[in-house]
C-alpha positions in Angstrom: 98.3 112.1 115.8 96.5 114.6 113.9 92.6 114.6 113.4 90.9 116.4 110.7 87.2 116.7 109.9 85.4 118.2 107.1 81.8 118.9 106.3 79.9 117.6 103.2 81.5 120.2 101.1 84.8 120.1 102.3 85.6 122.4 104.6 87.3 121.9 107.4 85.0 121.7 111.0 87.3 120.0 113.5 91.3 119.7 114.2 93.4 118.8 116.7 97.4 118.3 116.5 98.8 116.7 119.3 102.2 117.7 120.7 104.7 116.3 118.9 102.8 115.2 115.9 105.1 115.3 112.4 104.2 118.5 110.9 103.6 116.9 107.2 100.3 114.9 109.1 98.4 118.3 109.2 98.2 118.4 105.4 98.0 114.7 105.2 95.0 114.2 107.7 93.5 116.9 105.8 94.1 115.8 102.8 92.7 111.8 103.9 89.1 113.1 105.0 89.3 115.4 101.5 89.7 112.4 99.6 87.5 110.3 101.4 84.1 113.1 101.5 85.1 114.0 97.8 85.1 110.8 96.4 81.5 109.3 94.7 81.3 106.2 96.0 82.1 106.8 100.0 85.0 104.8 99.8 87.5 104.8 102.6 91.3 106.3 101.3 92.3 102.7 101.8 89.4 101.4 100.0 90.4 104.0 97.0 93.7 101.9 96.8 92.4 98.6 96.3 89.8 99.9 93.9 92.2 101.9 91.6 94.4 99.2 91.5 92.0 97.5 88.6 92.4 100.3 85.9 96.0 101.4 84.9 94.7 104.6 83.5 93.1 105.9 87.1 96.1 104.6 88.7 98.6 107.3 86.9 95.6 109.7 86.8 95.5 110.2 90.7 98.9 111.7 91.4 97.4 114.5 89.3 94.9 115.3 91.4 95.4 117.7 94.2 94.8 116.7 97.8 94.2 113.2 96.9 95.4 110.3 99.3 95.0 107.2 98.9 96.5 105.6 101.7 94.6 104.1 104.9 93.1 106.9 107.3 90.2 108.3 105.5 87.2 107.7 106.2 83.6 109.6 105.4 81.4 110.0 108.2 77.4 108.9 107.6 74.3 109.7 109.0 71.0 107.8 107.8 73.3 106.5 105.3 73.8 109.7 103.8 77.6 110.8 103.7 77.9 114.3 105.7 81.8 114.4 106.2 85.5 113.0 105.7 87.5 112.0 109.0 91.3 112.1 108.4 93.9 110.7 110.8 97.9 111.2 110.4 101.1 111.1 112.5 101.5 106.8 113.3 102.2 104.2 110.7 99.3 103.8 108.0 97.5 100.5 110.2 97.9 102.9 113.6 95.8 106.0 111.3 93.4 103.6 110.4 92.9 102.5 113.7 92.3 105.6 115.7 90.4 106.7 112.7 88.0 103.9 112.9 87.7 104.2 117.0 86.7 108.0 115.8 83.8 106.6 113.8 82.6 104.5 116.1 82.5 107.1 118.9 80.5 109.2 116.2 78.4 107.5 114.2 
């Protein structure tokens, strides 16, 4: 697994790689808790997904826009309901990410 957190504005704060863990998860984990801070509503990348589904033009929009994931293992982090970061988890199947991911967030918030 790979672990990635970001602040409010993006940048990265925390990361871990396990050994062993696919080399395309570090972008990927990255690029799930970019998505997920970034985006307006404090969706989850998952969440993204099922939202985007609903409107054909956002759907073929996305792709265009770098970093942007919208696959489960995403997450933002809250305080006081106030969104402060983006968790991203890569490196198992899309359910496992979401997962460990949401055992993250629970240990956190």
């Amino acid at each position: 697994m790979v672990i990635a957190i970001l602040d409010e504005s993006a940048a990265l704060k925390a990361f871990h790689r396990m050994d062993g863990a696919a080399l395309i998860s570090i972008d990927l984990a990255q690029n799930k808790a970019f998505t997920a801070v970034t985006h307006p509503w404090g969706l989850s990348t998952d969440e993204i997904f099922t939202h985007i589904q609903k409107n054909p033009a956002t759907l073929l929009s996305i792709p265009q826009i770098p970093r942007y994931i919208v696959f489960g293992g995403g997450y933002v982090i809250t305080m006081d309901r106030k969104i402060i970061g983006g968790l991203g988890v890569s490196g198992g199947t899309v359910d496992q990410d979401a997962i460990v991911a949401k055992a993250a967030l629970g240990v956190i918030q």
